[in-house]
N, CA, C and O atoms as CSV, one atom per row, in Angstrom:
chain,resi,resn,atom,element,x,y,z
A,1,UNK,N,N,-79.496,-60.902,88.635
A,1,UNK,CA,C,-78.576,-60.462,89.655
A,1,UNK,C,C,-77.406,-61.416,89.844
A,1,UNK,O,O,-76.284,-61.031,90.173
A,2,UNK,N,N,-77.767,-62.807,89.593
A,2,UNK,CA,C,-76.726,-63.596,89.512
A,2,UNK,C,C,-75.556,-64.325,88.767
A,2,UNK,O,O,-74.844,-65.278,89.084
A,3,UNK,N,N,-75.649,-63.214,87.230
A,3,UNK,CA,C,-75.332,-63.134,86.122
A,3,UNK,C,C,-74.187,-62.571,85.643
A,3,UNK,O,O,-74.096,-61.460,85.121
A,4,UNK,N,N,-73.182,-63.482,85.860
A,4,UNK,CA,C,-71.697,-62.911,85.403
A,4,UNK,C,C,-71.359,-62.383,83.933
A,4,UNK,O,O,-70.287,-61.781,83.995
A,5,UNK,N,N,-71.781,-62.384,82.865
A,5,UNK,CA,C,-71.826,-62.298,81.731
A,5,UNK,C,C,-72.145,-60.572,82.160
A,5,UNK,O,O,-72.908,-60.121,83.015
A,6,UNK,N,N,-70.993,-59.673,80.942
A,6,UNK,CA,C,-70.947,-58.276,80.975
A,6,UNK,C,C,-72.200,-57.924,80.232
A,6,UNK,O,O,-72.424,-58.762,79.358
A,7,UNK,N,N,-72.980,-57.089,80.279
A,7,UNK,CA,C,-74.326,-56.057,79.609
A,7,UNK,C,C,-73.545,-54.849,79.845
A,7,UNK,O,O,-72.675,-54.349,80.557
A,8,UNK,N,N,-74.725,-54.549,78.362
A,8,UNK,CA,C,-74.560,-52.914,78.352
A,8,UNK,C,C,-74.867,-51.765,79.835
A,8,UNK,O,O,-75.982,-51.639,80.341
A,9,UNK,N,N,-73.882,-51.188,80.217
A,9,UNK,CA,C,-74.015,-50.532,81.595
A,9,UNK,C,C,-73.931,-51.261,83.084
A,9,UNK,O,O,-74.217,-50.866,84.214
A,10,UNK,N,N,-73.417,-52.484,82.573
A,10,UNK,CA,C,-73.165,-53.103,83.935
A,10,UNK,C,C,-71.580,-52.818,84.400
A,10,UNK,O,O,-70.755,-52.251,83.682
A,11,UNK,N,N,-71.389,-53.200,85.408
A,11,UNK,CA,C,-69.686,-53.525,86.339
A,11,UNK,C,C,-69.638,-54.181,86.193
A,11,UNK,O,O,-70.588,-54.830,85.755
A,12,UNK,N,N,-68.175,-54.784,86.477
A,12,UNK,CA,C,-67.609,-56.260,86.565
A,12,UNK,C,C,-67.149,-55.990,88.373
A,12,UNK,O,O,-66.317,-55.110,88.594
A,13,UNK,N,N,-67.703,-56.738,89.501
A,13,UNK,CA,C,-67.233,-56.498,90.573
A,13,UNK,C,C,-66.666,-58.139,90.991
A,13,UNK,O,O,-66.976,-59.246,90.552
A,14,UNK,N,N,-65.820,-57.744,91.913
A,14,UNK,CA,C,-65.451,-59.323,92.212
A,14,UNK,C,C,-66.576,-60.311,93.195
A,14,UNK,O,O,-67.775,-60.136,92.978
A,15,UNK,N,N,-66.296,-61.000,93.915
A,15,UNK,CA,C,-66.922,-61.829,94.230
A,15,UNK,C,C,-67.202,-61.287,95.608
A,15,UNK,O,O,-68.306,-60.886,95.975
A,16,UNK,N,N,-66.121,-61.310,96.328
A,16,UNK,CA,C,-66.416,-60.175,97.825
A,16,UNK,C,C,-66.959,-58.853,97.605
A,16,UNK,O,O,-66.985,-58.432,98.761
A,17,UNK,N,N,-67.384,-57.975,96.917
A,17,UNK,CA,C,-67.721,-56.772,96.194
A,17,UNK,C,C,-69.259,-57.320,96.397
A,17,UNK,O,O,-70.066,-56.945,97.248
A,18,UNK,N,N,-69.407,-58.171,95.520
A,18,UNK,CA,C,-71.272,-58.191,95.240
A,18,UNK,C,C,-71.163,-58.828,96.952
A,18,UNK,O,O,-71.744,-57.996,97.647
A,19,UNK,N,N,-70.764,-59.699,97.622
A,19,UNK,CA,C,-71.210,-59.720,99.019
A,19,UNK,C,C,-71.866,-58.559,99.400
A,19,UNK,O,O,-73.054,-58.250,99.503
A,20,UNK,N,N,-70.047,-57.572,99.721
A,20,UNK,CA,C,-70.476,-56.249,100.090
A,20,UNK,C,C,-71.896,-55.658,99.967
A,20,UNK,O,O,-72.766,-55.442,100.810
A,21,UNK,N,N,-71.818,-55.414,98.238
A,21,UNK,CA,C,-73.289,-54.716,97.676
A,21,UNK,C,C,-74.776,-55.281,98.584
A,21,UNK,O,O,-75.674,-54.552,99.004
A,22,UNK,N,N,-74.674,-56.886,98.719
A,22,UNK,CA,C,-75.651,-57.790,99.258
A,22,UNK,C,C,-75.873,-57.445,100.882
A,22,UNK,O,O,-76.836,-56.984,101.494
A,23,UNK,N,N,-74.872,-57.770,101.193
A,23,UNK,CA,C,-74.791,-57.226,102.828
A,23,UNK,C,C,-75.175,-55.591,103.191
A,23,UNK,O,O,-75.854,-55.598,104.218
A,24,UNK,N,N,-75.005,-54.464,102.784
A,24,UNK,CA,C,-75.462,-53.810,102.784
A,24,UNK,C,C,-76.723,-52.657,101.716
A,24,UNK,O,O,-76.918,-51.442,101.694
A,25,UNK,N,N,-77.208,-53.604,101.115
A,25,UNK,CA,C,-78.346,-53.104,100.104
A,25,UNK,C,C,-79.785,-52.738,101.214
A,25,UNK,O,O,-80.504,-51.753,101.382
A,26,UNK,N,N,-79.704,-54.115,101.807
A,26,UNK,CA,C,-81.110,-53.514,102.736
A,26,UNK,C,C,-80.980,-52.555,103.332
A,26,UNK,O,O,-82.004,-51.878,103.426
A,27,UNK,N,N,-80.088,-52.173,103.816
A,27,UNK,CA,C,-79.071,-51.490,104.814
A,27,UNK,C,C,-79.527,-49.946,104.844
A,27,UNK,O,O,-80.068,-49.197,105.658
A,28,UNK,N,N,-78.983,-49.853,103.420
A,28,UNK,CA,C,-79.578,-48.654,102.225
A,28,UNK,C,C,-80.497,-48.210,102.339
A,28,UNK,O,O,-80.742,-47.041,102.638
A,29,UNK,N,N,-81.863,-49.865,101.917
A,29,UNK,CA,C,-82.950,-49.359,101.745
A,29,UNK,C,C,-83.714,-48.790,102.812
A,29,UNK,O,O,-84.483,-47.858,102.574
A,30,UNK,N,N,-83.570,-49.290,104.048
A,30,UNK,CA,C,-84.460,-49.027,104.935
A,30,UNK,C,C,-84.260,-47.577,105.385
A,30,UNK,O,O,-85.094,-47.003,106.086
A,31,UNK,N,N,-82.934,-46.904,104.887
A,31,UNK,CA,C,-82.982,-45.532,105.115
A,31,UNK,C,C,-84.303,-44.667,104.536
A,31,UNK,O,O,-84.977,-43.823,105.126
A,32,UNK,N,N,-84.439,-45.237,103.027
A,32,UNK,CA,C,-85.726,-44.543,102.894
A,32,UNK,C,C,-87.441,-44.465,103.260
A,32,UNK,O,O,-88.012,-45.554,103.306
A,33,UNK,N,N,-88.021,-43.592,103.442
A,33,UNK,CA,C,-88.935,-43.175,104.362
A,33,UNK,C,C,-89.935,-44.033,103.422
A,33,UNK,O,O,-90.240,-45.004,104.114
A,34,UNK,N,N,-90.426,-44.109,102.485
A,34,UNK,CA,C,-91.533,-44.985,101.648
A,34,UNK,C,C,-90.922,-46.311,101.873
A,34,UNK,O,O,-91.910,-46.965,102.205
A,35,UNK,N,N,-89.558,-47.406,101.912
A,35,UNK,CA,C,-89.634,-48.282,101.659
A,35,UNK,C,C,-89.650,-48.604,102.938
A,35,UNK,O,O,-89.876,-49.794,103.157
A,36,UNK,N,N,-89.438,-47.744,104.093
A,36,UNK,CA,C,-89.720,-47.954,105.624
A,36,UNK,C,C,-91.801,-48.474,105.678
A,36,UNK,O,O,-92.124,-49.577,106.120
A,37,UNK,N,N,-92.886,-47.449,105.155
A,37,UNK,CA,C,-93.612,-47.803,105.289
A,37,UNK,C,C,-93.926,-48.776,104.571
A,37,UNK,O,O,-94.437,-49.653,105.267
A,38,UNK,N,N,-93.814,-49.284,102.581
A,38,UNK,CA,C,-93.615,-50.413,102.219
A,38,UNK,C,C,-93.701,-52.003,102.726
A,38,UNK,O,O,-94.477,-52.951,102.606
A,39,UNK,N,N,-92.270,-51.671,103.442
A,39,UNK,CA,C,-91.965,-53.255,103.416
A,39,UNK,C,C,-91.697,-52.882,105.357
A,39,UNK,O,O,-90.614,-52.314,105.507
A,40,UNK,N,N,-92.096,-52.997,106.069
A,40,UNK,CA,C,-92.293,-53.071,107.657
A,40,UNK,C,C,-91.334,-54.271,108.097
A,40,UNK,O,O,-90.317,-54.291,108.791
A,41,UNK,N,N,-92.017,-55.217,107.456
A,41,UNK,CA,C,-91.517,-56.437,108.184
A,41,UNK,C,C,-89.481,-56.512,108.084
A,41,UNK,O,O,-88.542,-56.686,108.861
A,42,UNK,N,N,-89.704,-56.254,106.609
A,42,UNK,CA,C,-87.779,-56.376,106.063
A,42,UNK,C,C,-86.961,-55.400,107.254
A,42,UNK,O,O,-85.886,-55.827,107.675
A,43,UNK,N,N,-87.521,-54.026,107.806
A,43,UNK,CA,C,-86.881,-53.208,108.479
A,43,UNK,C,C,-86.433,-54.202,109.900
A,43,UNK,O,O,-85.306,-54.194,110.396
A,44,UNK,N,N,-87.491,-54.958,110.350
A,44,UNK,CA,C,-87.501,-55.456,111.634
A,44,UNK,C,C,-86.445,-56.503,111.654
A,44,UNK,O,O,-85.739,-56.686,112.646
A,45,UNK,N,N,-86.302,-57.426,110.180
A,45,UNK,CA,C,-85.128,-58.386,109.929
A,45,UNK,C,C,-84.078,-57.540,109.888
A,45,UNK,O,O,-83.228,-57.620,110.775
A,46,UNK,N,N,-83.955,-56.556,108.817
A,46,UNK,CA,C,-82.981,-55.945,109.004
A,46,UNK,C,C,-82.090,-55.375,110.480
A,46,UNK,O,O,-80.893,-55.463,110.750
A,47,UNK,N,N,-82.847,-54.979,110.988
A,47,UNK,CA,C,-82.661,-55.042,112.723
A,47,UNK,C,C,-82.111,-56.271,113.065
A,47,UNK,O,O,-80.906,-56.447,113.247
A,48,UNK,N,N,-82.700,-56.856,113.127
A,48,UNK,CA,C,-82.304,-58.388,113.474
A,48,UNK,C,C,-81.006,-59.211,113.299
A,48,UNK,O,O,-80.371,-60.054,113.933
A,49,UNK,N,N,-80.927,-58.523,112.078
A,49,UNK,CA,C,-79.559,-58.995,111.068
A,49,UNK,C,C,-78.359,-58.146,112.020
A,49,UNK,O,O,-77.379,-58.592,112.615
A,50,UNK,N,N,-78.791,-56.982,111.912
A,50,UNK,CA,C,-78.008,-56.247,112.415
A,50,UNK,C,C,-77.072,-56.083,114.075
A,50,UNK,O,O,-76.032,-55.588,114.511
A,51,UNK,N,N,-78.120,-56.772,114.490
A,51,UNK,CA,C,-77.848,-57.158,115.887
A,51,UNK,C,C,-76.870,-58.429,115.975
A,51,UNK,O,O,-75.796,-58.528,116.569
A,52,UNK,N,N,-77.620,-59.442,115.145
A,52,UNK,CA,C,-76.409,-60.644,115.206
A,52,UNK,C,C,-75.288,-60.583,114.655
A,52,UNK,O,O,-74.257,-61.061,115.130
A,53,UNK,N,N,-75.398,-59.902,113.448
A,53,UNK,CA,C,-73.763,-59.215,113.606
A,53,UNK,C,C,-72.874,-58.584,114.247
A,53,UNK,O,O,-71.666,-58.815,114.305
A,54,UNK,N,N,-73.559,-57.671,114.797
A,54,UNK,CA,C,-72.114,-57.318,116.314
A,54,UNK,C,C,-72.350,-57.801,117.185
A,54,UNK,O,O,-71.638,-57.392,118.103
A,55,UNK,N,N,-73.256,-58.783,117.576
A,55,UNK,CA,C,-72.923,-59.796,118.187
A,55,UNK,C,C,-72.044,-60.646,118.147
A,55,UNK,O,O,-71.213,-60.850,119.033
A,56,UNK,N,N,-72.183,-61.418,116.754
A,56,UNK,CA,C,-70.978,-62.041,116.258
A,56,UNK,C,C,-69.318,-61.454,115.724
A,56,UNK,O,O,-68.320,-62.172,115.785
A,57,UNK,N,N,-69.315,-60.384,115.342
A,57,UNK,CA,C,-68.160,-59.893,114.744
A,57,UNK,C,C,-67.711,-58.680,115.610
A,57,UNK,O,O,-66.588,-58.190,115.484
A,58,UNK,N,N,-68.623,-58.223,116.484
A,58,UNK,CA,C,-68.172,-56.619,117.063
A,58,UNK,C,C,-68.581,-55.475,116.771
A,58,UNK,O,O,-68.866,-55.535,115.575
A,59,UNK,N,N,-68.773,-54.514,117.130
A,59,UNK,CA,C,-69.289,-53.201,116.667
A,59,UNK,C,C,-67.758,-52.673,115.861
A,59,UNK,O,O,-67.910,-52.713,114.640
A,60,UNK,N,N,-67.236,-52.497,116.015
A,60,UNK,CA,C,-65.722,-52.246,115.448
A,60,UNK,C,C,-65.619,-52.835,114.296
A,60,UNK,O,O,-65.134,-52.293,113.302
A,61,UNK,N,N,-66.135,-54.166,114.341
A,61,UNK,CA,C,-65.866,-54.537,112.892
A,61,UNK,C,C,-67.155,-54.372,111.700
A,61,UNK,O,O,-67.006,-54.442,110.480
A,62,UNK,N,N,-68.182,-54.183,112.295
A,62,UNK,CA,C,-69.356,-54.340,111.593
A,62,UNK,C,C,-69.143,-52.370,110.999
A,62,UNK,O,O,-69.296,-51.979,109.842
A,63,UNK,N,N,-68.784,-51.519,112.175
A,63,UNK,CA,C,-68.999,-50.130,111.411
A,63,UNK,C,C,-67.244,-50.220,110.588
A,63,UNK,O,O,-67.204,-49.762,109.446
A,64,UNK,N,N,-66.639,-50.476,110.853
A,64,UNK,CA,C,-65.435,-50.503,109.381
A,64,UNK,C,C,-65.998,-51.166,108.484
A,64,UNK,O,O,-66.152,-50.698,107.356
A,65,UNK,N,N,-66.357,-52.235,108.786
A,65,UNK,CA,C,-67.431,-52.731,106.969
A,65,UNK,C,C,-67.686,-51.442,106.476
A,65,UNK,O,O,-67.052,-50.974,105.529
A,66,UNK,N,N,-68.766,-50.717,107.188
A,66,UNK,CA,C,-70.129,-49.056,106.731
A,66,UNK,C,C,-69.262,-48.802,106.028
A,66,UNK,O,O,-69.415,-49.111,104.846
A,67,UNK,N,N,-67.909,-48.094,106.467
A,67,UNK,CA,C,-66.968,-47.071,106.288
A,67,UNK,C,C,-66.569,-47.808,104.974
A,67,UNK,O,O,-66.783,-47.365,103.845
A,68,UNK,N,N,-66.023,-48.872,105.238
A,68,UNK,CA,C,-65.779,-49.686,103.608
A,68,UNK,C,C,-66.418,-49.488,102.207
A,68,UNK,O,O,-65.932,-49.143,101.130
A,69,UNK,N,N,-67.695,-49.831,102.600
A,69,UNK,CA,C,-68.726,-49.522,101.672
A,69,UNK,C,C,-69.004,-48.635,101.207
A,69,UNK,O,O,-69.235,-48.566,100.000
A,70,UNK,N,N,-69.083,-47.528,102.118
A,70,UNK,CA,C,-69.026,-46.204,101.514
A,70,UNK,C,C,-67.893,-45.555,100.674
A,70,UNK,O,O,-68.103,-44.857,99.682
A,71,UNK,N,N,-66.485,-45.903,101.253
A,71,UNK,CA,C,-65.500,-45.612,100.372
A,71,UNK,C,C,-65.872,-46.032,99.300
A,71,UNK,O,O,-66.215,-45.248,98.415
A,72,UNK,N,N,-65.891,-47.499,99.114
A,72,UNK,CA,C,-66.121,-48.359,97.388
A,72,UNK,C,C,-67.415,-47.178,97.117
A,72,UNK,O,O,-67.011,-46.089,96.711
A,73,UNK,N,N,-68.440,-47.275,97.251
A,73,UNK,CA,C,-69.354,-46.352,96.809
A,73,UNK,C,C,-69.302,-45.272,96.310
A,73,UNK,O,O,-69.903,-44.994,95.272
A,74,UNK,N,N,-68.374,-44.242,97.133
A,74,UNK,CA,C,-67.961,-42.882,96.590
A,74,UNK,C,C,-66.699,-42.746,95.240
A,74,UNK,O,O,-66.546,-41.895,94.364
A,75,UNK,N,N,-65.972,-43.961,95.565
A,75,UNK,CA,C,-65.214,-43.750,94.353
A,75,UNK,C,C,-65.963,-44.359,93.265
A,75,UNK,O,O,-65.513,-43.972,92.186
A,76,UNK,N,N,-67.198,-45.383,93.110
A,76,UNK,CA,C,-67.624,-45.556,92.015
A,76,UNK,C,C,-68.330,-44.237,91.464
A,76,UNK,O,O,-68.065,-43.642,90.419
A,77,UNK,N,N,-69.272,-43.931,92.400
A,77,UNK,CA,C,-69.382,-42.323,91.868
A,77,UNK,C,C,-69.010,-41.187,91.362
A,77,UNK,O,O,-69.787,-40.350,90.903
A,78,UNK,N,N,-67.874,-41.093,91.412
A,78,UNK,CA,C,-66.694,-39.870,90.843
A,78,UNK,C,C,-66.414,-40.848,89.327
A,78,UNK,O,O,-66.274,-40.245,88.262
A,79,UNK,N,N,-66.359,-42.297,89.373
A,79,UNK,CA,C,-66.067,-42.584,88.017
A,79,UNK,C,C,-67.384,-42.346,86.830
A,79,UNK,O,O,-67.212,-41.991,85.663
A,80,UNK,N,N,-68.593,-42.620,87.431
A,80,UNK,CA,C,-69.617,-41.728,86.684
A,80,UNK,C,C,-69.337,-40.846,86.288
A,80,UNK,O,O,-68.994,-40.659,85.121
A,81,UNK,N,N,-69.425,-39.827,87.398
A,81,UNK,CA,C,-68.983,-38.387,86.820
A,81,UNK,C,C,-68.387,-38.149,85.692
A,81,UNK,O,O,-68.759,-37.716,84.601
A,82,UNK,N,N,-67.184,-38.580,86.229
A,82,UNK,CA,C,-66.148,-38.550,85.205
A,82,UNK,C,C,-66.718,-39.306,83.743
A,82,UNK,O,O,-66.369,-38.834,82.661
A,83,UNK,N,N,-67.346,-40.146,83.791
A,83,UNK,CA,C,-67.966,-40.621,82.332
A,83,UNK,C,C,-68.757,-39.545,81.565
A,83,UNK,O,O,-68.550,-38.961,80.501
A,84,UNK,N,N,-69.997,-39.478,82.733
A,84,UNK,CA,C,-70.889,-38.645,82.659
A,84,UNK,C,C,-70.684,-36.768,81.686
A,84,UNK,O,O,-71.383,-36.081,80.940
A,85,UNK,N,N,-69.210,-36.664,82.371
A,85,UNK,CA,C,-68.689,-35.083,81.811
A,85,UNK,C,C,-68.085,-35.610,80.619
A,85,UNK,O,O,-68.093,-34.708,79.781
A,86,UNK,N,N,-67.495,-36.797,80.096
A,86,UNK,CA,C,-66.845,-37.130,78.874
A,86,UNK,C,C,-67.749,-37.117,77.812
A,86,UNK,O,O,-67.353,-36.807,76.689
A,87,UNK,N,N,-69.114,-37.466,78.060
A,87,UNK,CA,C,-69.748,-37.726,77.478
A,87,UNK,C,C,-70.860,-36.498,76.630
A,87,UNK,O,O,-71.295,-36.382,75.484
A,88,UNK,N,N,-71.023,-35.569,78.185
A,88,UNK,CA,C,-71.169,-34.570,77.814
A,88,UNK,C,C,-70.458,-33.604,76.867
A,88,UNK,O,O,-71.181,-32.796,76.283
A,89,UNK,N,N,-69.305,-33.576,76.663
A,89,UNK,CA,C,-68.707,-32.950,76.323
A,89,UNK,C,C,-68.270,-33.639,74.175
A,89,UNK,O,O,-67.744,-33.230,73.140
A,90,UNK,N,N,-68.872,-34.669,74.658
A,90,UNK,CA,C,-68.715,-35.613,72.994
A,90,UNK,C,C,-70.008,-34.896,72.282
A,90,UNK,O,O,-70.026,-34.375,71.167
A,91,UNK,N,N,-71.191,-35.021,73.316
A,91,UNK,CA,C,-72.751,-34.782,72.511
A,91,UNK,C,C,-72.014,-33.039,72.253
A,91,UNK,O,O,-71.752,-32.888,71.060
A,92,UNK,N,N,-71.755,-32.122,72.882
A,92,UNK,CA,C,-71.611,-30.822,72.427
A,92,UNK,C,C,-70.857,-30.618,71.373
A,92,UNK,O,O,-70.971,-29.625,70.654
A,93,UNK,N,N,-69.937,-31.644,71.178
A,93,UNK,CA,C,-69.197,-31.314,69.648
A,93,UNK,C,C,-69.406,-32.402,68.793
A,93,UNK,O,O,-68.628,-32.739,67.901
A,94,UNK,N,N,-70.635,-33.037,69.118
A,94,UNK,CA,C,-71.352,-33.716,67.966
A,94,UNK,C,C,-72.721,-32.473,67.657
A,94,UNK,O,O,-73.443,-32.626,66.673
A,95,UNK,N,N,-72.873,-31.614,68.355
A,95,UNK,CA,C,-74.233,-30.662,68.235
A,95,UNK,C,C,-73.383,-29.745,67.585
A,95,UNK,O,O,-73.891,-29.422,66.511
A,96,UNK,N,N,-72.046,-29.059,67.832
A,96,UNK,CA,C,-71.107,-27.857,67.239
A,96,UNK,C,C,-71.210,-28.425,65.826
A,96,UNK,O,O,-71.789,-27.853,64.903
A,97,UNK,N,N,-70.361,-30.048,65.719
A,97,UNK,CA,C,-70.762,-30.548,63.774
A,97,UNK,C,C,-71.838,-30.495,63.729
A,97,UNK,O,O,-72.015,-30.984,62.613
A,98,UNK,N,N,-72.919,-30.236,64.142
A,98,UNK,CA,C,-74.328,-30.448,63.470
A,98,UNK,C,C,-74.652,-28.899,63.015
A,98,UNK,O,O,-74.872,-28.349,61.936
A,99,UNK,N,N,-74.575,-28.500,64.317
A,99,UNK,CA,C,-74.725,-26.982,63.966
A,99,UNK,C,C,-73.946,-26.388,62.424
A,99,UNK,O,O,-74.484,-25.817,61.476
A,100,UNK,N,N,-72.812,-26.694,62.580
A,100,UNK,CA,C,-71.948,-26.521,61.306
A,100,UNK,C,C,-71.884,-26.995,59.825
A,100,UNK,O,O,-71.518,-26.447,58.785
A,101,UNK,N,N,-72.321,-28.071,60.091
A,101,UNK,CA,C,-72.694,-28.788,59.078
A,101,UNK,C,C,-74.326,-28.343,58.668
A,101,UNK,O,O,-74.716,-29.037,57.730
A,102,UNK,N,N,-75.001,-27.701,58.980
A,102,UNK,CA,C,-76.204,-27.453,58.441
A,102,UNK,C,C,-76.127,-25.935,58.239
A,102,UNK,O,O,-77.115,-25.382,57.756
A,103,UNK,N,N,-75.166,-25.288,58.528
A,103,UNK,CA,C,-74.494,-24.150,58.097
A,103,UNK,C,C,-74.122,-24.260,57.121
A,103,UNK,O,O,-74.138,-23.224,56.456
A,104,UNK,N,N,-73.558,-25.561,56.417
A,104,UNK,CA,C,-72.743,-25.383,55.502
A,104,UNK,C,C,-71.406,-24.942,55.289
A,104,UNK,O,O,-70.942,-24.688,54.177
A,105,UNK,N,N,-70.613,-24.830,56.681
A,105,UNK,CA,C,-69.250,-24.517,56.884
A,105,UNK,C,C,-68.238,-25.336,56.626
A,105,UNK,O,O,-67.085,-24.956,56.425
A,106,UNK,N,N,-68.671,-26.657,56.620
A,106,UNK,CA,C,-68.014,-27.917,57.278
A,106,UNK,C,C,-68.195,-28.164,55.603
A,106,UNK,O,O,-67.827,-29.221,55.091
């Protein structure tokens, strides 16, 4: 996780970015209903966390972070997509030459 060096299928995010990701990952998790029963204790920090932050920074500033995050989030998602349909669309006319080519057309 702490590994700047690019891999196959990774991002390159900046340095405030992986904060972001960090600061709100638990955030995430505790939305779900298994990692709620899971991990008990993390929900209650998470609470915890959560409190001393608008304590410290404000409710105003802590939900424009959310809103932040979610923007960055949704546009990484549409760039999937967008991979995702390029890609699709390579395997179908690598299957059209296959098809063709074992036709004997090609």
């Amino acid at each position: 996780m702490v590994e700047t060096a690019p891999t196959l299928g990774s991002i390159e995010t900046t340095l405030s970015q992986k904060k972001k990701f960090a600061r709100h990952s638990l955030e995430s998790n505790i939305k779900d209903e298994q990692f709620r029963k899971l991990f008990p204790e993390l929900v209650l920090k998470s609470e915890e966390i959560m409190m001393e932050r608008i304590k410290l920074l404000g409710e105003q500033r802590v939900l424009k972070e959310k809103e932040e995050f979610a923007v960055m989030n949704r546009s990484e998602k549409k760039e999937d997509e967008v991979m995702q349909g390029v890609l699709a669309v390579l395997a179908g006319f690598v299957a059209l030459l296959s098809v063709l080519f074992a036709m004997r057309i090609l």
